[in-house]
N, C-alpha and C positions, 0 to 999 in steps of 0.2 A: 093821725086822722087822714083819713084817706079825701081826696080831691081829683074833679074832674071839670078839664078846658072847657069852655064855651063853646060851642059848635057854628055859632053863629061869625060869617064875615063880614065885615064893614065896606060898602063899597069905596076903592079908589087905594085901595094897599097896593103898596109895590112888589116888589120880587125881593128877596130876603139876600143877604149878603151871611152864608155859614160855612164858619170852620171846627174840622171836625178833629179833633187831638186825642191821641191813645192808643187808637188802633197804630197794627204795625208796617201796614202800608197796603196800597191797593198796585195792581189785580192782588186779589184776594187768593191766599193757598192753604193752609192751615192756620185755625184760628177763629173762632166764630164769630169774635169781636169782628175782625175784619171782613165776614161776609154780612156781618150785620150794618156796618157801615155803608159796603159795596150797595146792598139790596135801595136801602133810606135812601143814599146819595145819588143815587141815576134815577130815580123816581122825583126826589126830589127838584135836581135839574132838567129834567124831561117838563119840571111847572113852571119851568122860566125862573127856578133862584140861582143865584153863584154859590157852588158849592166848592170850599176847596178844604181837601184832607192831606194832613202829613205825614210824610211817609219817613220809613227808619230805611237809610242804604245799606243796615245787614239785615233787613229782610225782601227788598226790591230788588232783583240783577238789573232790569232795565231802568233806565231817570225817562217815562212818558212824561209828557206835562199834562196828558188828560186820560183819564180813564171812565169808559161810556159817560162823558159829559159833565163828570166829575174833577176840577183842577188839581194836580197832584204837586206838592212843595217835600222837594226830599231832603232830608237834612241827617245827619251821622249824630252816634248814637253812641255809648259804652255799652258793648255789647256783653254784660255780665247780667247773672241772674239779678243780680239787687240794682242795678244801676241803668239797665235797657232802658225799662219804662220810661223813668221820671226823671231820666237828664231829657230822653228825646222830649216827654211833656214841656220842660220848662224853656227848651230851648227855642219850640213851639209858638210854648206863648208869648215869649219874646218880641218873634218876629210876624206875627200873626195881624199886627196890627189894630183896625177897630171894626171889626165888623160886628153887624147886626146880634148876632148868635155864636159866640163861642160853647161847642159842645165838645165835653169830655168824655171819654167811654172806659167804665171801670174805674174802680175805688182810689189805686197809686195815684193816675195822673189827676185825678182831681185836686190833690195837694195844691196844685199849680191856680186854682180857682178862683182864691182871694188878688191875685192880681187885676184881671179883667172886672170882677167884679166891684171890686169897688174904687178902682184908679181910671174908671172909664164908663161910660155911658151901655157900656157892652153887655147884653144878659147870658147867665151864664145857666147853660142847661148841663146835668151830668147824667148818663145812663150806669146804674149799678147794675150790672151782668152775672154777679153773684158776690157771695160771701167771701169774697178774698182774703180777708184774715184769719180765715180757719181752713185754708188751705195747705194740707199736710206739704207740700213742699217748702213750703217757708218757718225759716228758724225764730229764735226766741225775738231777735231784733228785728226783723223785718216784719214780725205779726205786731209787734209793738207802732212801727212806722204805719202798716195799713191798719189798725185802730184808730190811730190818730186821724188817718184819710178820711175814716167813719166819722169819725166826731166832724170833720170838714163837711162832709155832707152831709151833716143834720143842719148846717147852718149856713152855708154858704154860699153854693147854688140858689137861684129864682126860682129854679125846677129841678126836682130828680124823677128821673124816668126809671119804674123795676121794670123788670123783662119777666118776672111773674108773680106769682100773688106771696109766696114764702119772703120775698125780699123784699113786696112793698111792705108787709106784716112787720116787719124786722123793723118800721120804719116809725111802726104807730108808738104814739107817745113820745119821740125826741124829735122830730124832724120839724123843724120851724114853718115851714115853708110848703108851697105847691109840690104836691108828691101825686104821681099818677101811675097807672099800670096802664103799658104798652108792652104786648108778649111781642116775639118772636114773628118772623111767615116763614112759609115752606112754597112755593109755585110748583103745577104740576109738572113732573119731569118728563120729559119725552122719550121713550124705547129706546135705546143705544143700539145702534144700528146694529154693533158687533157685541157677543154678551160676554160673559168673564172666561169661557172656554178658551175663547181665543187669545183673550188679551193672559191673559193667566195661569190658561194651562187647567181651569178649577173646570169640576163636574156641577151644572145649573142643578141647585138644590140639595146639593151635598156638603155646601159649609155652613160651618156658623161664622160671623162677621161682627167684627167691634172696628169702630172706626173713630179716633180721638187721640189727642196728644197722649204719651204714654208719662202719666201723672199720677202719683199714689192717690187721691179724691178720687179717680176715674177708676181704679181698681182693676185693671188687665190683667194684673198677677192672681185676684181670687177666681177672674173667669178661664185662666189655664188652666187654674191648680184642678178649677171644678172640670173641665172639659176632658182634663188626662183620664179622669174617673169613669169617662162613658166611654164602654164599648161600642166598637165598627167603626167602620171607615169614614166617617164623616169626619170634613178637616176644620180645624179651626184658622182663618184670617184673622190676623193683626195690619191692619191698616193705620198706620201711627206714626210717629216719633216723640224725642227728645224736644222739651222744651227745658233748654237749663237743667235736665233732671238725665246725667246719661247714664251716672252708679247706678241708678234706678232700670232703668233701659237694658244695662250690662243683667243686671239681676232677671229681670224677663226676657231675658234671651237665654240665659243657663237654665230655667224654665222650661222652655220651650224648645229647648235641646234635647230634654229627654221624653219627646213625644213626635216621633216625627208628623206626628198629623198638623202640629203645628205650622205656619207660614206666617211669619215678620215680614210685611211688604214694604215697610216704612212709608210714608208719606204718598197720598192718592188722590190726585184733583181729577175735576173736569168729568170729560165721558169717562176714563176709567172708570171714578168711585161709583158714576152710575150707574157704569155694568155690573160692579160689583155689587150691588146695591139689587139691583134685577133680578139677580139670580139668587142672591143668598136664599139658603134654607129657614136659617132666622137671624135677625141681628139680638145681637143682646147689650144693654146702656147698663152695668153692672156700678157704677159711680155710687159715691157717699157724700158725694158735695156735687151738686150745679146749680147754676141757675136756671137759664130755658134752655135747654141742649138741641141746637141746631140737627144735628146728627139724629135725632130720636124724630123729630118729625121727617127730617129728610126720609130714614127709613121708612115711615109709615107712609110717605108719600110716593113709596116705591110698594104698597103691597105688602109689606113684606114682615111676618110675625114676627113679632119684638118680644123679648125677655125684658125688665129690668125691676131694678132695686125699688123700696119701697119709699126711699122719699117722696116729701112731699111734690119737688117740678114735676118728677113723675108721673104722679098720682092726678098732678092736674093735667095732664095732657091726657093720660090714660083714662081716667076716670074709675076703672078699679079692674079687676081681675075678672078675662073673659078669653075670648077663643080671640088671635089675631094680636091680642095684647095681655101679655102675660107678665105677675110680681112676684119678686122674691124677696125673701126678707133680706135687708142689706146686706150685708160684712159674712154672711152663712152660703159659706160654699158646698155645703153638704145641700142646703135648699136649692139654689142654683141649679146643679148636677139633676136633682130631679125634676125639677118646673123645664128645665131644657132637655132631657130626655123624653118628659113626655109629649112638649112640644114637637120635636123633631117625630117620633112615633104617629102624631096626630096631624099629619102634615095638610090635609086635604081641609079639616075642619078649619085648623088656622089660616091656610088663607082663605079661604071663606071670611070670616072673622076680620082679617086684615085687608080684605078689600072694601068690607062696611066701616072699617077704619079709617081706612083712606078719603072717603066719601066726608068722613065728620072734620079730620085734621085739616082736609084741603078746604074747608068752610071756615073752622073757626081760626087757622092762623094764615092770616092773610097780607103779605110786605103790602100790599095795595092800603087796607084798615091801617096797619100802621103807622102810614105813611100820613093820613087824612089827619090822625089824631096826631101823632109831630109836628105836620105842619100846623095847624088851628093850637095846639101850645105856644108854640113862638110864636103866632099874632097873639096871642092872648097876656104875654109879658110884655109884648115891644105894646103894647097899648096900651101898660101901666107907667104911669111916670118914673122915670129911675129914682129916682131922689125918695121918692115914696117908699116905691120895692127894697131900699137897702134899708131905710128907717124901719119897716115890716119885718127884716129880717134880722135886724140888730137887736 
């Protein structure tokens, strides 16, 4: 059953005391968890609460103690695919203390939930980002471990937050509890003073662009396989890397070896990816699994005609099949090869198309709304009695 916060606040509340656990640490570089943390967390302390998020020191170089206004606690981590997450979560919560809102982000670290929640007066909010236990990177034991995370979040948390409507859906009929939907924002990007010619050597409006961890869900290997297939010089950008997945990485590079049009950038923040973003010809989000793909509005918030798969986060961002925003059917690289052939062919219609685009994404995902509906959830727990909330939820 789906639910939604009170809007209403009660005069004489204070300023919130939140810690945010999961993400893999801020500044933010790859990773969407972590810009989605970034975005919440400086908006949030820009209203007067304490926010402090913990951070992993194998993915931070520098220990800041604050980032735009957000407290940073960095703490070491087992840095293995099965063990990153949920030692840093637990170690987290450990020392996390009692604050107001302990918030977890993603399905693993939620494991960690029944502690705060019911050893302490502490409400426990979790954001589901996607379906992580049907993510093809992970084996027969670790889909077994994030099921069980599932089953934790039908009952554990005070609140779960989906990030779009396929994941609150996922939710109806087991979830005990306060369950809402809070998507994604995108802010308008600012021109990059310098565009991808020079940072990159690329011709503006001559590549195509996928920008994403290189993960079997995300599918960079069917968007090669498809791209080899088109004739002319248009190049294809991989803006990417290795998360724990490098056999995978090695196999899309011998790929994309036998195409020189291809280009492996590995890993692109900041004004780069914006240049990149700028000028691309089209971006294409080829994925079999997301939740709300940060990447997929970024691009539309740059203009810029998108290809992608036909799931459903897709189809709710896109709304269906038009000029500026184009679908294909998932896992069919023969369909791909066409829907982006004739995008690229029809380049003047689609941006047309993808600047009426850009006009509706920059309205409906907004870190500002967001951020309104977050915060007015955590007044709307902290003003339920605890002792009540856990009885509701047992």
């Amino acid at each position: 059953m789906r639910h939604s916060p009170s809007s209403s606040q009660q005069p004489g509340e204070q300023p919130m005391r939140i810690v945010m656990i999961g993400q893999r640490g801020l500044p933010p570089t790859h990773g969407g968890v972590e810009h989605h943390v970034a975005h919440l967390g400086r908006r949030l302390a820009e209203r007067g609460h304490q926010v402090t998020a913990f951070c992993r020191t194998n993915y931070v170089t520098e220990r800041s103690a604050d980032y735009q206004g957000i407290r940073l606690r960095h703490l070491p981590t087992i840095g293995s695919k099965h063990l990153d997450a949920i030692v840093h979560s637990a170690l987290s919560t450990t020392v996390a203390g009692m604050p107001d809102i302990v918030h977890y982000h993603a399905l693993g670290p939620g494991l960690c939930a029944p502690l705060p929640r019911y050893l302490s007066g502490t409400r426990v909010v979790q954001t589901v980002h996607g379906l992580d236990d049907r993510r093809a990177k992970w084996g027969r034991a670790a889909r077994s471990v994030l099921r069980t995370a599932r089953w934790v979040s039908d009952r554990v948390p005070d609140a779960v937050v989906a990030v779009s409507e396929e994941v609150l859906g996922s939710y109806a009929g087991s979830r005990r509890g306060l369950t809402v939907h809070i998507p994604n924002g995108v802010e308008r990007p600012a021109r990059p003073a310098r565009g991808s010619a020079d940072r990159f050597g690329l011709r503006p409006g001559r590549y195509v662009l996928y920008v994403g961890r290189l993960v079997p869900e995300k599918a960079p290997d069917l968007l090669i396989r498809a791209f080899r297939e088109l004739p002319g010089d248009t190049e294809l950008v991989i803006a990417g890397g290795s998360s724990f997945t490098d056999d995978y990485v090695d196999e899309l590079r011998k790929l994309a070896a036998a195409d020189s049009r291809v280009r492996m950038l590995g890993y692109v923040y900041g004004d780069d990816l914006a240049a990149l973003y700028a000028d691309a010809g089209a971006f294409v989000q080829p994925s079999v699994l997301e939740g709300m793909p940060l990447t997929l509005l970024e691009a539309l918030s740059h203009a810029v005609p998108v290809v992608a798969s036909d799931i459903a986060p897709h189809l709710e961002v896109l709304g269906g099949d038009a000029p500026g925003g184009r679908i294909f059917r998932g896992g069919d690289a023969g369909h791909l090869r066409d829907v982006l052939a004739a995008v690229l062919a029809g380049s003047a219609a689609e941006r047309e198309g993808a600047a009426k685009r850009r006009d509706d994404v920059l309205d409906r995902y907004s870190w500002d709304t967001a951020v309104d509906a977050l915060e007015e959830l955590y007044r709307v727990l902290l003003r339920r009695p605890a002792q009540a909330a856990s009885r509701a939820a047992r």
